[in-house]
N, C-alpha and C positions, 0 to 999 in steps of 0.2 A: 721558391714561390712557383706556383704551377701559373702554366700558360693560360691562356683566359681566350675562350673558342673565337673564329673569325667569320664571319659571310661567306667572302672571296667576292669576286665581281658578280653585282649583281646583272649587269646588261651587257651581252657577248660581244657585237659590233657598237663602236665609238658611234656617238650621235654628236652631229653637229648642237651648238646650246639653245640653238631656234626651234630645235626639231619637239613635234610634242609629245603630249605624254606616250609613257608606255608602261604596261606592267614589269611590276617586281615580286617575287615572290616573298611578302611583308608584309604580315599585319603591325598596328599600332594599340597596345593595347595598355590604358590608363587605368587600373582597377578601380581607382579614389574616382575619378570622373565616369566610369562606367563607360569608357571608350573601347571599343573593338573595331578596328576600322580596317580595313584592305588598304595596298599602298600603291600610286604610282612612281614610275620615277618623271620627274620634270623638268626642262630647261629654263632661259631666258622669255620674256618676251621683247615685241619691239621696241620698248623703253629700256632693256637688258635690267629687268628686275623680275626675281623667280617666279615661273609662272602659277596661279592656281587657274587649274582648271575652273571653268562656268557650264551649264547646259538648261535646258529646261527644267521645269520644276521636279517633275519625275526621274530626272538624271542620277545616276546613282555616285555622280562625284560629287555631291554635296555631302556624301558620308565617307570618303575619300582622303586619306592622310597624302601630302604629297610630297617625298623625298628631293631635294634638290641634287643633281646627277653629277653638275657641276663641282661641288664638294666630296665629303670625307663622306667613307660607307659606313653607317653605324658598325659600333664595335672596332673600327680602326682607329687607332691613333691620330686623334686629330678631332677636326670637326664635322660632323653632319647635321644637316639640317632637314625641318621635317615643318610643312604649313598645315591648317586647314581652316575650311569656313567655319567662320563664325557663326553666321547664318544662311541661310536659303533667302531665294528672291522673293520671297514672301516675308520674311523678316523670323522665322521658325530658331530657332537655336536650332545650330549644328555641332559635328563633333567636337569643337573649338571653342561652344560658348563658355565654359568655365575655368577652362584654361588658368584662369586670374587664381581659381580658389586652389590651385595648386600651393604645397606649404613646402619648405626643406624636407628632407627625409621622406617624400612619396615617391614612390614606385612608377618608372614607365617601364614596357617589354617592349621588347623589339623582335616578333617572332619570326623564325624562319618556317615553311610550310614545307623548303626540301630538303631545307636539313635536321628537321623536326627540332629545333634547335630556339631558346630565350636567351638573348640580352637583356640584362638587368642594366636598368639605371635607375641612379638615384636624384633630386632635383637639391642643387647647390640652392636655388633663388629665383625668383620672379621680379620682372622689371616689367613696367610700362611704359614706352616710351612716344612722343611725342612724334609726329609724321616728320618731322624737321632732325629730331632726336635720331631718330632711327636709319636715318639716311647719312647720319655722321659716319665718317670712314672709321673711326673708331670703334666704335657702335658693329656697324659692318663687319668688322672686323672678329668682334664677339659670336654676330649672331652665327656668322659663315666660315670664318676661321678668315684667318691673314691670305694663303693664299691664294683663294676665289675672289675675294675683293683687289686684290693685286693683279688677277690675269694668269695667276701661278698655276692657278688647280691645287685641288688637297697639297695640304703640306703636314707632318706631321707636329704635334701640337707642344709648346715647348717644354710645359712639363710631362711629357711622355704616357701621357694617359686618353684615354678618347672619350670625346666629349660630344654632348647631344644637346640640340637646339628647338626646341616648339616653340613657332611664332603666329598668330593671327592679327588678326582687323580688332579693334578695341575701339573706345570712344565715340562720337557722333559723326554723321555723315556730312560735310562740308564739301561740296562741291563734288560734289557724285563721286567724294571716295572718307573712308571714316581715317576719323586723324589721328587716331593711337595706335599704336600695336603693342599685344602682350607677347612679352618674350620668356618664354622659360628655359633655366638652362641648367643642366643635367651633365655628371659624370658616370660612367659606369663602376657597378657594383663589384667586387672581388667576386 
């Protein structure tokens, strides 16, 4: 069975999980959804939950996929995870809004720009889950792998394959934050 290509690190010096974004050389690219997006990578915020970037309307992170740095680097063994808005402060669908209509068997890419290089993934299932739901350590455990929710940092995943996680904001806004999240979850292609 031939080897299956790697990133390597994408961020040379270790960032504390407060520290913000930074670029990665990664785009995200959904053909089904017509997603083409730049990536950063991103840590915690002060509530220690992944940050997505915010800016002005004209900000160009609301077309911004966001890597969490804390986790597994796509294509390694394990888990990584990848956010984006749903919508703009204007309420606009963003890269994220259809997320839902993803089916099993669709395509995400995970491109490299310096190693001229596709990761293929395929989507296992879609879940929505409840603000309450999603914040289960179990759950957690899914969207981020076992050992980010542990304090571990990546760990490799048990059945020895790498795994990939797209998650956004779903459902209605209750109390100036919306109460679902769609979670999509993805193994990589041969």
């Amino acid at each position: 069975m031939p080897t299956l290509p790697l990133l390597g690190p994408l961020i040379v010096t270790p960032l504390a999980p407060s520290a913000g974004p930074v670029y990665i050389p990664l785009k995200l690219r959904i053909p089904s959804l017509k997603v083409d997006a730049p990536m950063l990578g991103v840590g915690l915020t002060s509530e220690n939950v992944m940050a997505a970037p915010k800016g002005p309307i004209d900000d160009p992170v609301w077309h911004t996929a966001f890597w969490y740095r804390g986790g597994g680097i796509p294509g390694d063994v394990g888990t990584a995870t990848i956010a984006g808005h749903v919508n703009n402060p204007l309420g606009k669908p963003e890269i994220f809004a259809r997320l839902q209509d993803l089916h099993p068997g669709d395509v995400i890419i995970i491109h490299s720009s310096t190693l001229k290089l596709d990761l293929v993934f395929i989507v296992d299932h879609v879940n929505v889950y409840s603000i309450e739901e999603a914040f289960d350590p179990k759950v957690l455990a899914q969207i981020y792998g076992a050992g980010p929710v542990s304090g571990a940092g990546p760990q490799p995943a048990s059945d020895g394959r790498s795994h990939l996680t797209l998650i956004t904001c779903a459902g209605n806004i209750v109390n100036g934050q919306f109460n679902h999240r769609t979670v999509v979850y993805a193994s990589r292609g041969k």
